[in-house]
C-alpha positions in Angstrom: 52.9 115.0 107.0 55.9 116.1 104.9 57.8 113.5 102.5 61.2 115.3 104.0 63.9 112.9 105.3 63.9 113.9 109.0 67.1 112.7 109.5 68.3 115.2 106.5 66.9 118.4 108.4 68.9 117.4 111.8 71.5 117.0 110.5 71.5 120.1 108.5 71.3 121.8 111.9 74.4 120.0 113.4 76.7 122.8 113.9 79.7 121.9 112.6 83.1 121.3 114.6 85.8 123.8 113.6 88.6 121.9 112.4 92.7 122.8 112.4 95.7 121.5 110.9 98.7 120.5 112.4 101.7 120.5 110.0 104.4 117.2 110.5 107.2 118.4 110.0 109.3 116.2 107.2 111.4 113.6 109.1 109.3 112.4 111.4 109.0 108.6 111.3 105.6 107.2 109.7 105.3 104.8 113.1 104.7 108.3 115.5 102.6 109.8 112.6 100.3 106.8 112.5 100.5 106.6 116.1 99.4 109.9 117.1 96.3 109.6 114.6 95.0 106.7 116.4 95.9 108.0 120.0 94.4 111.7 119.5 91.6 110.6 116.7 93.3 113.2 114.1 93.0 112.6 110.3 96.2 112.7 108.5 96.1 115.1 105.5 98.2 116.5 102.8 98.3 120.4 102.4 100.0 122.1 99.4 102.2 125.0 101.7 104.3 127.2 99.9 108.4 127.7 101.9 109.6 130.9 102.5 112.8 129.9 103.5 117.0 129.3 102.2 116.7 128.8 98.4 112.9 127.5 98.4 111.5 130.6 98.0 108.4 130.4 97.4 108.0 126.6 96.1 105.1 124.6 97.1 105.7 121.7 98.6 102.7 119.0 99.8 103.2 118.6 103.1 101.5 116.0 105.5 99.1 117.5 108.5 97.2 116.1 111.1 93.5 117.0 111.2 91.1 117.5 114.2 89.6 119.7 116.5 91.8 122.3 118.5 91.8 119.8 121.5 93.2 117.0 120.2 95.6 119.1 118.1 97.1 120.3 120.9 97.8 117.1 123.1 99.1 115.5 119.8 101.2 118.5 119.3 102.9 118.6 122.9 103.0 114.5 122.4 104.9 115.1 119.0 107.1 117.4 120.5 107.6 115.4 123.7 108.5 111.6 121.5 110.5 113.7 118.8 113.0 115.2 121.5 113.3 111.2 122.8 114.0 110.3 119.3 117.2 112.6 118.4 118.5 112.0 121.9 117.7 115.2 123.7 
């Protein structure tokens, strides 16, 4: 009998779930970013991104992200999409 946690080794074999970020783009009101975490189980996450754009050349900013499988990512994204249209009127 081995003194080895058995609950260690399966877990050790567990592959693990490939995981993607979804940038937020800055404006977006905190109430839809909470919301879509809970709705789509996403993690919200900060990720240092450089710009490459107007007079930010190359500054990092930290900019937040949602976290999850490619799944969920997508639905939240098309959601974000769909609730950020009906926020600025379009």
């Amino acid at each position: 009998m081995s003194d080895e946690n058995p609950q260690t080794d399966a877990t050790a074999e567990e592959p693990q779930t490939e995981l993607f970020d979804l940038l937020i783009p800055p404006g977006v009101p905190s109430k839809l970013i909470i919301e879509i975490a809970k709705k789509f189980d996403v993690e919200v996450v900060e990720r240092k991104e450089r710009l490459y754009f107007a007079n930010m050349e190359g500054d990092e900013r930290i900019l937040l992200a949602f976290r999850g499988n490619r799944e969920n990512l997508e639905l939240a994204h098309t959601y974000l999409v769909e609730k950020l249209k009906e926020f600025i009127g379009e």
